[in-house]
C-alpha positions, 0 to 999 in steps of 0.5 A, spaced: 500 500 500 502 506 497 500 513 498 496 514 492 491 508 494 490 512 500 490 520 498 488 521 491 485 527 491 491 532 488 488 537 494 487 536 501 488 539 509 495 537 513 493 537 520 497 537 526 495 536 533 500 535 539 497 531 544 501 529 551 507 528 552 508 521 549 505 516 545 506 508 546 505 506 538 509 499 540 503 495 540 498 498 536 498 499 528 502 494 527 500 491 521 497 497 516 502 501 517 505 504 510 512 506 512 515 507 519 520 512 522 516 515 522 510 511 523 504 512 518 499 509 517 492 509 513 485 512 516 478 509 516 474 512 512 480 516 508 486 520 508 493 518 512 496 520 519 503 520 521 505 519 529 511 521 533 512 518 540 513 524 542 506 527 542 504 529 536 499 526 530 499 529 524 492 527 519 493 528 511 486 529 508 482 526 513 475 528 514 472 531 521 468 525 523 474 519 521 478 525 525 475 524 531 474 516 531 481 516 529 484 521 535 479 516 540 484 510 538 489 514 539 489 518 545 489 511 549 495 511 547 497 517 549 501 518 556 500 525 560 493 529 555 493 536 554 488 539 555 488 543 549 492 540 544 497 545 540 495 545 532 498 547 526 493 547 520 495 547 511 493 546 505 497 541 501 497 541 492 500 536 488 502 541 481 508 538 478 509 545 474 510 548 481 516 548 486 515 544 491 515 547 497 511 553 500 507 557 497 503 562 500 499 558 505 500 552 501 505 547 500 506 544 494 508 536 491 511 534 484 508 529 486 504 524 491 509 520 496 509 517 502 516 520 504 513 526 502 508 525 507 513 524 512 517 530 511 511 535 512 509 532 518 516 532 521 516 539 520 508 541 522 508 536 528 515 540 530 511 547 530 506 544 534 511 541 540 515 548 539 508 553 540 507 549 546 515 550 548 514 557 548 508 557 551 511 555 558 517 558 557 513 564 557 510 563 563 516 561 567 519 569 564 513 571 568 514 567 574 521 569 574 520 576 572 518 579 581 524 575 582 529 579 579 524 586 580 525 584 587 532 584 587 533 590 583 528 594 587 529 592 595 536 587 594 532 582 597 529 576 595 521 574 596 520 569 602 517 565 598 522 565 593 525 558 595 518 554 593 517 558 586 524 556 585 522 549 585 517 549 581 520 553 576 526 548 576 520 542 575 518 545 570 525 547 567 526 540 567 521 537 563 521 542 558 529 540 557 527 533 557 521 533 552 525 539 547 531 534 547 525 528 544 523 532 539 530 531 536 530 538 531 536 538 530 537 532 527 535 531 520 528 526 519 530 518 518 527 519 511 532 524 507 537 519 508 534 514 504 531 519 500 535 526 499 533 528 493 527 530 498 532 535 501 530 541 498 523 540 499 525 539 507 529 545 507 525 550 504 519 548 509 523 548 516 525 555 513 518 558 512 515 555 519 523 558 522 523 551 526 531 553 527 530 558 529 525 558 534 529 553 537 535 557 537 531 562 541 528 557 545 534 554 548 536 562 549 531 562 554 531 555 557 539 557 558 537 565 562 532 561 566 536 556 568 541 561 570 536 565 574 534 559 577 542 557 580 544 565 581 537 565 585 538 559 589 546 561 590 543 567 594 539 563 598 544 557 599 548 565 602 542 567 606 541 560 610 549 560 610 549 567 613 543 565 618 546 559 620 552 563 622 550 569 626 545 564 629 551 560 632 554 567 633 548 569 638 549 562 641 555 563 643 554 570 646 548 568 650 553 562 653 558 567 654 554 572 657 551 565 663 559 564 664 560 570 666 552 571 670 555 564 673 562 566 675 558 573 678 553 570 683 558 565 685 563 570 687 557 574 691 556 568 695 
């Protein structure tokens, strides 16, 4: 089974949906996929969808009721749902006289190909994981923003800075680990058996700027990492100094017995 027994329209929707944080694909799909890494399999009643462990699905020409039937089975598989899934939504063309590539807000096929398929998916599901990235982050800015106002005005830092740091670290964490499961760095599996598809690959991560989105979010990761470890050295240095001036006032208040003691002892 091919792509064209599946898609034989020469106009159709591409859609992708960031679902949770992963999806179990190991038992499932097995024995109609058309081709794997990525997974890509047919949809009952039409059209074709490609699936990435890391969350995302990505539906080509399927209509809204098979959508949902298909999005049922899938979210069995799904390990942590969102709530409200990230999506990205264009339209596909087959035109051998155009270029292939995007156009407009459309992207173009010489001609219809599974791997084809894939690389537009690696690229639209790719967006979606990075629009929810960028979400979080944005948060965590705000979290940090009254860290670092506090600093600024008064030198100090929030009594609840300590907690907030936690969450903030937690958050962190997970982000790092779900960016580094994207893998957008690495080229997709499918250009190394197919590089005259290259080009159409290139030109569609440059016009979703998936490079450099991920630039500026490793930016951003890399500052919040950094406030976080500067906030939490200020308040390892704040117990620190607490620490020693309780020691300080002990030995004081020692001091201060021995001498009452060796007063009332020499009094009588």
């Amino acid at each position: 089974m091919d792509a064209s027994t599946v898609l034989s329209s020469t106009s159709f929707s591409a859609r992708a949906l960031l679902l949770g944080e992963r999806i179990d694909l190991r038992s499932r799909f097995a024995g109609e996929a058309l081709a794997r890494n990525p997974l890509t399999v047919p949809v009952s009643g039409g059209g074709a969808a490609v699936l990435f462990r890391y969350g995302a699905v990505v539906l080509f020409d399927v209509t809204p009721a098979a959508q949902a039937a298909f999005l049922e089975q899938v979210l069995a598989l799904v390990w942590n749902r969102y709530d409200k899934p990230e999506t990205e939504d264009v339209a596909v063309r087959i035109d051998p006289q155009v270029r292939e590539g995007m156009q407009g807000d459309a992207v173009y096929f010489e001609a219809m190909s599974v791997e084809r398929l894939q690389l537009v998916a690696s690229v639209l599901s790719q967006s979606v994981a990075l629009a929810m990235y960028e979400s979080r982050v944005a948060q965590n800015f705000d979290r940090i923003e009254p860290l670092a106002r506090n600093l600024e005005r008064d030198g100090r830092i929030l009594a609840n800075s300590s907690e907030l740091l936690r969450h903030i670290g937690a958050m962190l964490l997970s982000e790092q680990m779900m960016v580094g499961r994207v893998e957008i760095s690495e080229k997709p599996d499918t250009l190394w058996e197919h590089p005259s598809l290259e080009g159409l690959y290139l030109r569609m991560e440059g016009e979703f700027e998936i490079r450099e989105r991920y630039a500026a979010l490793e930016r951003k990761l890399n500052l919040i990492s950094r406030t976080v470890q500067t906030v939490a050295e200020l308040l390892h240095s704040k117990r620190s100094l607490r620490l020693e001036w309780s020691i300080v006032v002990l030995i004081v208040i020692e001091i201060a017995l021995t001498l009452y003691t060796m007063a009332t002892s020499g009094g009588t």
